[in-house]
C-alpha positions as CSV (number, residue, x, y, z in Angstrom):
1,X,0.0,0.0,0.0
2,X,1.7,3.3,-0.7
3,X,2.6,6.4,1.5
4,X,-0.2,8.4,2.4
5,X,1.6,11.9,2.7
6,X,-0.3,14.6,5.0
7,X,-1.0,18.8,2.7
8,X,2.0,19.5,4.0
9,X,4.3,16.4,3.3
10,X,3.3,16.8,-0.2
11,X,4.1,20.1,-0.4
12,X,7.4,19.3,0.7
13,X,7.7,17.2,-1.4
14,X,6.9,19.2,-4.7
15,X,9.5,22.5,-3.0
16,X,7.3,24.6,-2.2
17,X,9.6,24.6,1.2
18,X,13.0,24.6,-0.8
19,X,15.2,22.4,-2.9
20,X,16.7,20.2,0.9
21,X,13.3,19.5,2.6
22,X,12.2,18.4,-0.8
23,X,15.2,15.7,-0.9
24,X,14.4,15.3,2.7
25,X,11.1,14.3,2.3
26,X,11.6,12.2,-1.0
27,X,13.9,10.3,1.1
28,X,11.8,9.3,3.8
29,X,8.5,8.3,1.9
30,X,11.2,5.8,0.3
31,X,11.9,4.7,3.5
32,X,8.2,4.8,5.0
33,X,8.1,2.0,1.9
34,X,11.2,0.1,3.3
35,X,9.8,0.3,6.9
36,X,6.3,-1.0,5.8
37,X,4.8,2.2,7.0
38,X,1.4,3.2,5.3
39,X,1.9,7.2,6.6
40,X,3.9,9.7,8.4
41,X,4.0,10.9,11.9
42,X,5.2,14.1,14.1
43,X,8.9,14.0,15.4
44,X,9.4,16.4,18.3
45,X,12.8,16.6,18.3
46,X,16.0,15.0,16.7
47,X,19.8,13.8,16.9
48,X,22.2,14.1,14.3
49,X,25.0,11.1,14.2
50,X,25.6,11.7,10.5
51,X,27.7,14.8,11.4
52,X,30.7,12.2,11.4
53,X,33.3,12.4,8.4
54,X,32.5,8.7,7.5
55,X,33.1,9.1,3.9
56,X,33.6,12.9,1.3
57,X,29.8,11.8,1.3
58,X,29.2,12.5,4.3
59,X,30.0,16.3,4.1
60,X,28.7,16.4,0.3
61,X,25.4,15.5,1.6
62,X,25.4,18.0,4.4
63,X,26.8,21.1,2.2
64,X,23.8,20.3,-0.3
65,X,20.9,20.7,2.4
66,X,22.6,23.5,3.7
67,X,22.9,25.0,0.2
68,X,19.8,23.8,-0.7
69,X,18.1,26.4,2.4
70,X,18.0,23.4,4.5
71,X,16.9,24.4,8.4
72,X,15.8,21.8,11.1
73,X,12.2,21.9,11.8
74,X,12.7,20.9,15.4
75,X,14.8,21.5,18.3
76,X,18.2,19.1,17.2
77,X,21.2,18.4,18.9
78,X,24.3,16.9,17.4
79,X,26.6,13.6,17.8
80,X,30.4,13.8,18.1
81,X,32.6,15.2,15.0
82,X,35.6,14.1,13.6
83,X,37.9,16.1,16.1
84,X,38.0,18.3,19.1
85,X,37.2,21.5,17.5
86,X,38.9,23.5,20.4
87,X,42.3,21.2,20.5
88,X,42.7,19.4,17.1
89,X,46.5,21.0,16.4
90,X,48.1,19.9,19.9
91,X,46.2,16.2,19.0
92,X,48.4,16.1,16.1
93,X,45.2,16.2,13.3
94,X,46.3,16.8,10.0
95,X,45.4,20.2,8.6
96,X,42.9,19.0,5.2
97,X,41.3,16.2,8.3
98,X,40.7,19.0,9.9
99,X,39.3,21.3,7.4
100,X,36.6,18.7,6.5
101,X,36.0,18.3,9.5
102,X,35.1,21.6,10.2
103,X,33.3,22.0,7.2
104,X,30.7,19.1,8.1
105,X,30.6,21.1,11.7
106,X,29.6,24.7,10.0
107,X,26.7,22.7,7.5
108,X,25.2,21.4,10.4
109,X,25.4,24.4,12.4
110,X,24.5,26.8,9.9
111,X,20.8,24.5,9.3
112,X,20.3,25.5,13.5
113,X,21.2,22.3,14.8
114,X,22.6,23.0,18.5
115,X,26.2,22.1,18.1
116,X,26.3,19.8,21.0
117,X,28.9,17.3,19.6
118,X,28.2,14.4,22.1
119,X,27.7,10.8,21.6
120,X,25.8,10.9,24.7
121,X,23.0,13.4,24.5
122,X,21.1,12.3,27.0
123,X,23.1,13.6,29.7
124,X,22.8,17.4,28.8
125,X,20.9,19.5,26.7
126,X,17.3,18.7,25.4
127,X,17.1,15.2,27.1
128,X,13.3,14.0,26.1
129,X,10.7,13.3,28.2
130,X,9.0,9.8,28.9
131,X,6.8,9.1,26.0
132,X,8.6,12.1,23.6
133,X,8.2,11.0,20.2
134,X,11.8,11.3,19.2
135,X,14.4,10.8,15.7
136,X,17.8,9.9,17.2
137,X,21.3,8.5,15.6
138,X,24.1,6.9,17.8
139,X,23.4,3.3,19.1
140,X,24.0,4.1,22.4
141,X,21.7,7.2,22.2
142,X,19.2,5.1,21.0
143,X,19.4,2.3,23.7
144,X,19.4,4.7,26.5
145,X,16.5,7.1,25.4
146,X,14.0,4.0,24.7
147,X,14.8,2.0,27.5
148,X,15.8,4.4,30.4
149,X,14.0,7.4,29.7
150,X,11.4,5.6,28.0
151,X,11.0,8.1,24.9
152,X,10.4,6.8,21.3
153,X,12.7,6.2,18.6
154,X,14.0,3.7,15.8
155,X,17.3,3.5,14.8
156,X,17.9,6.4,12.3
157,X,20.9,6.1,10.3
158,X,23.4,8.4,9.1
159,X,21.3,11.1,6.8
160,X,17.9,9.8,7.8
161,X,18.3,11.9,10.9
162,X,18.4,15.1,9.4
163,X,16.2,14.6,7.3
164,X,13.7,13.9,9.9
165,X,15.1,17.0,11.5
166,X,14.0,19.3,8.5
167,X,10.9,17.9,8.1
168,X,9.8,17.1,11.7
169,X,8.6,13.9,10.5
170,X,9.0,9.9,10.1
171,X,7.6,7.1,9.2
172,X,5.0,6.0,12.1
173,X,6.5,2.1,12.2
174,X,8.9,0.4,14.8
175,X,9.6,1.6,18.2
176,X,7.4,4.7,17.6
177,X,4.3,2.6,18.6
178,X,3.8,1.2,21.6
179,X,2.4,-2.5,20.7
180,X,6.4,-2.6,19.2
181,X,7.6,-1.7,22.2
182,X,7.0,-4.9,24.3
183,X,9.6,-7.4,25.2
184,X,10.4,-10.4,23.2
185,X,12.7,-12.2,25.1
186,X,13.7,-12.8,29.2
187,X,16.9,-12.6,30.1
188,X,16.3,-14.0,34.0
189,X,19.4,-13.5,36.1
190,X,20.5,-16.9,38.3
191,X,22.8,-17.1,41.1
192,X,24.8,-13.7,40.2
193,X,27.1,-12.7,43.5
194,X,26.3,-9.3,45.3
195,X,29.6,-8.6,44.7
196,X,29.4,-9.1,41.1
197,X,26.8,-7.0,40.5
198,X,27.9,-4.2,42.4
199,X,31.4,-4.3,39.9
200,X,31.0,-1.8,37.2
201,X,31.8,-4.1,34.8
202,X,28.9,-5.9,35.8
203,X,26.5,-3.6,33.5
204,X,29.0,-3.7,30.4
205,X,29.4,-7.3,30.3
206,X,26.1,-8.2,30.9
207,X,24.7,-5.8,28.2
208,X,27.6,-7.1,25.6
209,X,26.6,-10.8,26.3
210,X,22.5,-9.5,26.1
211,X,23.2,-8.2,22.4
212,X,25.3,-11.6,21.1
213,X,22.0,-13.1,22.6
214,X,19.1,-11.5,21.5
215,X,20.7,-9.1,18.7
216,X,17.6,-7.4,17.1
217,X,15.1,-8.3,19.4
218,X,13.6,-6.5,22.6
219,X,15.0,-8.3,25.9
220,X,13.6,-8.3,29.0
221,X,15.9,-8.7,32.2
222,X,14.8,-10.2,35.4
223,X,17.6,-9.6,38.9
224,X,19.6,-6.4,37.8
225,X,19.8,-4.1,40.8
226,X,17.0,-1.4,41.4
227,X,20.2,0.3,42.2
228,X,21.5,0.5,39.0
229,X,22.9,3.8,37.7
230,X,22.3,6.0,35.1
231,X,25.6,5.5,33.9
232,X,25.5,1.6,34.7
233,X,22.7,1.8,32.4
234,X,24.3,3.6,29.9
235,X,27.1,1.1,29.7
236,X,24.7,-1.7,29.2
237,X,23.0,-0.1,26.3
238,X,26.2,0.7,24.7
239,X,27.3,-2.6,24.7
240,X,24.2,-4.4,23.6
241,X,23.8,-1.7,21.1
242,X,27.2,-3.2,19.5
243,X,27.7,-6.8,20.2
244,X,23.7,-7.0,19.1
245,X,21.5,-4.1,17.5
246,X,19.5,-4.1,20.6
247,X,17.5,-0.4,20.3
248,X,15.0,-0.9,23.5
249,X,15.8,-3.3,26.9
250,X,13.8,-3.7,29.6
251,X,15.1,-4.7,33.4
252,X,12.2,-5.5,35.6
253,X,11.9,-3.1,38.5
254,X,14.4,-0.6,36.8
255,X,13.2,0.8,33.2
256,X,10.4,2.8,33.2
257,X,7.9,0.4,31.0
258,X,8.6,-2.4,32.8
259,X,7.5,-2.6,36.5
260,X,6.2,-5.5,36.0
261,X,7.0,-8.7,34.1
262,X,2.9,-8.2,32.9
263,X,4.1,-4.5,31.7
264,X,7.0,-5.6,30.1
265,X,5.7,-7.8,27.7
266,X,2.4,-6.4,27.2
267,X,0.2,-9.2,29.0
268,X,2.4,-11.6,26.6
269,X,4.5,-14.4,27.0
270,X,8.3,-14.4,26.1
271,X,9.2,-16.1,22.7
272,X,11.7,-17.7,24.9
273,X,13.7,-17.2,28.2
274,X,17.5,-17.5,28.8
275,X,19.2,-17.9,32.4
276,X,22.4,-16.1,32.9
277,X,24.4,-17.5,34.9
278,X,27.9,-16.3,36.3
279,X,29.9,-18.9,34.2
280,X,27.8,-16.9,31.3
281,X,29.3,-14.1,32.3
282,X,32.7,-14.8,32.9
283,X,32.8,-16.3,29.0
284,X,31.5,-13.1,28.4
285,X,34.0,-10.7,30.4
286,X,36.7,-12.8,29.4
287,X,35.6,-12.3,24.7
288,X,36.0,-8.8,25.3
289,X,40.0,-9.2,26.1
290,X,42.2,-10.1,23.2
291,X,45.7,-9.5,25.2
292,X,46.8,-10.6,28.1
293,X,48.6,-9.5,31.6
294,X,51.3,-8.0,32.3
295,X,51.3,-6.5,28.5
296,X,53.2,-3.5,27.6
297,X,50.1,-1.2,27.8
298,X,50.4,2.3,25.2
299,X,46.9,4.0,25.9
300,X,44.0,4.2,28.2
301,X,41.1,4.9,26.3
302,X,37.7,6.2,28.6
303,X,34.5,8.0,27.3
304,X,33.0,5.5,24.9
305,X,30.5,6.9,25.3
306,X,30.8,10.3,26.7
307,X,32.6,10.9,30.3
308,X,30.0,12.1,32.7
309,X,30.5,14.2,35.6
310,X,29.8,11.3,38.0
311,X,32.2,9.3,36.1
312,X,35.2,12.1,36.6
313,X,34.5,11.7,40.4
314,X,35.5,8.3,39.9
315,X,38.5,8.5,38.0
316,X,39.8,11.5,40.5
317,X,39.1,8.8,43.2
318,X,40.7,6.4,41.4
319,X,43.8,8.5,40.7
320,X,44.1,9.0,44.5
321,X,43.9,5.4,45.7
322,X,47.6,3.8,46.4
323,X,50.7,5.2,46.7
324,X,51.3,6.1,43.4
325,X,49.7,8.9,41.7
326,X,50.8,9.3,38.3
327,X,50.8,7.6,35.3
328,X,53.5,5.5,33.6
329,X,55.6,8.1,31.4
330,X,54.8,6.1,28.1
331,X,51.3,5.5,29.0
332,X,48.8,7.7,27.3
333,X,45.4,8.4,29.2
334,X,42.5,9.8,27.0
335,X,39.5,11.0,28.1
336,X,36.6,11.5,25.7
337,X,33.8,13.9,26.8
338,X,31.5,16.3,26.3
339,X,31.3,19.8,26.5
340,X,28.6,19.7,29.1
341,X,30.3,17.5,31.3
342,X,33.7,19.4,30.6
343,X,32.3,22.8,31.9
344,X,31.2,20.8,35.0
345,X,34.4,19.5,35.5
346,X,36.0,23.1,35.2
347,X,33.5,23.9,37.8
348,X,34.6,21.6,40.4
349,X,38.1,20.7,42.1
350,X,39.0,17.4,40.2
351,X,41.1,19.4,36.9
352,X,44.7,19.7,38.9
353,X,44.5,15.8,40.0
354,X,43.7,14.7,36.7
355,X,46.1,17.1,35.0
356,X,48.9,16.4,37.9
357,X,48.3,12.8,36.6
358,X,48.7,12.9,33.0
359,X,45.0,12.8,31.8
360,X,44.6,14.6,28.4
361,X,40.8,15.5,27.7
362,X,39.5,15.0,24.5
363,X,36.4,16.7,23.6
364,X,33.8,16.7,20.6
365,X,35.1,13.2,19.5
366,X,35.5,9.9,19.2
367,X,38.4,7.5,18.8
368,X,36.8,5.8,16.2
369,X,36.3,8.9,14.0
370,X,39.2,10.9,15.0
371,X,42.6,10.1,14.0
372,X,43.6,10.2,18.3
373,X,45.3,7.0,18.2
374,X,49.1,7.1,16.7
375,X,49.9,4.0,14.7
376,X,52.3,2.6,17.5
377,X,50.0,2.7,19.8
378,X,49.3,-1.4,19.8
379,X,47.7,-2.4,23.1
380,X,44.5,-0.2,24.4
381,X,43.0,-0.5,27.9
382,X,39.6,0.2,28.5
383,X,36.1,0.2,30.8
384,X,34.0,0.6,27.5
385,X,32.2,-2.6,26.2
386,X,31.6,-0.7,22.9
387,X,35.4,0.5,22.8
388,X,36.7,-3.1,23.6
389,X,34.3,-4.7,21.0
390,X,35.1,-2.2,18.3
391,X,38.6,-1.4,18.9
392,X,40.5,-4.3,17.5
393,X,38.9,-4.2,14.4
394,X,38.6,-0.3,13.8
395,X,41.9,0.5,15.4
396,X,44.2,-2.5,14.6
397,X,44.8,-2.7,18.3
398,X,44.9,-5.3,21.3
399,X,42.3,-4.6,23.9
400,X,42.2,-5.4,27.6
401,X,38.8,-4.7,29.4
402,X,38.6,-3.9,33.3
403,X,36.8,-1.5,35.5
404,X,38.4,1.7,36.0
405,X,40.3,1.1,38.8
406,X,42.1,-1.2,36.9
407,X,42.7,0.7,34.0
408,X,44.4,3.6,36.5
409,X,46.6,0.5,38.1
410,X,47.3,-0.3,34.9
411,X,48.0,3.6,33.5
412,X,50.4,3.6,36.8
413,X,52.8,0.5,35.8
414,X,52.4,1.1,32.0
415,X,51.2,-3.0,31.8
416,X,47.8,-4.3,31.8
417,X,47.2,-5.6,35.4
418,X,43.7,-6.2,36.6
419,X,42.3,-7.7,39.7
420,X,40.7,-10.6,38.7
421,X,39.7,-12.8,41.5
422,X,36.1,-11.5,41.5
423,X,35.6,-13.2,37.9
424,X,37.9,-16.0,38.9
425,X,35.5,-16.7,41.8
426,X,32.3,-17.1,38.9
């Protein structure tokens, strides 16, 4: 059945609103087709993750709809770019990078999206509201606003998302409707220790296991802590966002649709249900390692995604606990962040310890975009499930995984050394 587009979709459509929210909206009634969708429906606000220089196509495609009198419709915040805008020379970017770069920055900016730059948008400006019908990029994004804050969004892909930004609209299909929204599988918790759960890498293993279990499907977990959080959460969503394609979770108790097991699946029944079990786990922790200790150790590597506030409290504690507080001369510490949370941290009395220490901050970024990572950097250490899954592939490097104690140990003796006896104990 085709489209049916709304007065003003069609006129869209025909330019009467300008050459880019005519490509905008020929591009998604092609994609209402792929997504089944028989109309269109209201997006309140959007987040752009096609701002990264993934290809010349990427900033070809942005210069036209700014060209073209492209604006965003609706309030629109931005994902990381290609380099800290502020600090790109002392990182060693090369100059034409960095004029791209730039470039793709300015298009987006000049179409009034709020230059934001954060792979984690949800902890700053414009976070939606429970039930917000929303267009976001960025896996992680996308995990985090369905599941913890309980808005509404598919996964929009690079280009999509500004399209639905000029336009305001998308097709009404997938996550946007609440009889998608229920759980399809449960993920029920056996026999986990206290102690296990209250580790930090806890959330990111279980979420990376979660997505190599249910990949594109809606998982329900039973026995996570009602403790849990924010940034636990956001760990877990990051990590089944990229070991699966998981877009929506729900943990019993926890998540905001799912007080209930009833709630959760809608007055259904799973399609199956998995125990996890602490041996599960430990197979799990142990996948997202590919070197091992007591390795020459070249760069720690946390903010994937985003360094919170919180999470700088953390890593100034960590810095402080021991005798020794700095780093290993030849050990590299990088920490990716946002703006938001930067300005916090300016704010507070953590900057000389982490300076004192060695920590360079990285903002606007991400590793995996950025040219941050020098060729001879070989072995990476980090507390990111999405970094360690990603990493080896995208970087060329060797990855070990602990919490962030142990990757400031580790910083410290310029090896990989983690304290492994509460996995060894699973």
């Amino acid at each position: 059945m085709p489209v049916q587009l709304s007065t003003e979709d069609r006129q869209m459509l025909n330019g009467r609103h300008g050459e880019a929210a005519s490509i905008a909206m020929s591009i998604l009634e092609r994609m209402a087709d792929v997504y089944g969708a028989t109309e269109l429906m209201d997006v309140t606000q959007a987040h752009i993750d096609g701002c990264a220089l993934m290809s010349n196509s990427s900033l070809e495609f942005a210069e036209r709809l700014a060209a073209g009198g492209g604006r965003v419709s609706i309030p629109t915040t931005t994902n990381m770019i290609p380099l800290d805008l502020q600090n790109w020379k002392r990182l060693g970017i090369p100059e034409e990078f960095a004029a791209k770069a730039t470039r793709l920055a300015k298009a987006y900016t000049d179409m009034g999206c709020v230059p934001t730059w954060t792979c984690a948008p949800y902890q700053g400006y414009l976070t939606p509201r429970f039930g917000q019908q929303i267009a976001w990029g960025e896996s992680n994004a996308i995990a985090y606003a369905n599941s913890v804050l309980g808005a509404r969004t598919n996964r929009y892909g690079d280009f999509l998302d500004i399209c639905a930004a000029i336009t305001g609209r998308v097709p009404k299909a997938g996550l946007h409707l609440k009889e998608n929204r229920k759980g399809q599988l449960l993920l029920r918790l056996v026999d986990i220790p206290l102690k296990l759960q209250e580790d930090e890498t806890f959330y990111v293993v279980l979420g990376y296991l979660a997505g190599n279990l249910v990949q594109d499907k809606i998982p329900v977990i039973e026995g996570l802590p009602t403790s849990a959080t924010d940034d636990q959460l956001k760990a877990l969503g990051a990590a089944a966002a990229s070991s699966g394609a998981v877009a929506l979770f729900h943990a019993i108790g926890v998540t905001p649709e799912a007080n209930t097991l009833d709630e959760a699946f809608q007055g259904g029944t799973p399609e199956h249900v998995m125990e996890i079990r602490p041996s599960d786990l430990k197979e799990a922790w142990k996948d997202l390692s590919t070197t091992a200790e007591g390795e020459k150790l070249d760069v720690v590597i946390l903010g994937c995604p985003h360094f919170s506030f919180a999470e700088f409290q953390q890593l100034a504690q960590a810095i402080e606990d021991g005798s020794v507080h700095s780093r290993y001369p030849a050990c590299k510490v990088l920490v990716l962040t946002s703006q938001t949370s930067y300005g916090l941290l300016q704010r507070s009395d953590l900057m000389d310890r982490l300076i004192e220490f060695g920590v360079e901050i990285v903002l606007d970024t991400c590793m995996f975009h950025s040219p941050i990572i020098a060729p001879q950097m070989k072995v990476l250490m980090t507390n990111s499930g999405k970094c360690a899954y990603y990493a080896p592939g995208h970087l060329g490097v060797q990855v070990a995984f602990g919490n962030l104690r142990d990757c400031i140990r580790s910083a410290k003796k310029g090896a990989v050394c983690r304290e492994e006896s509460l996995w060894k104990e699973c």
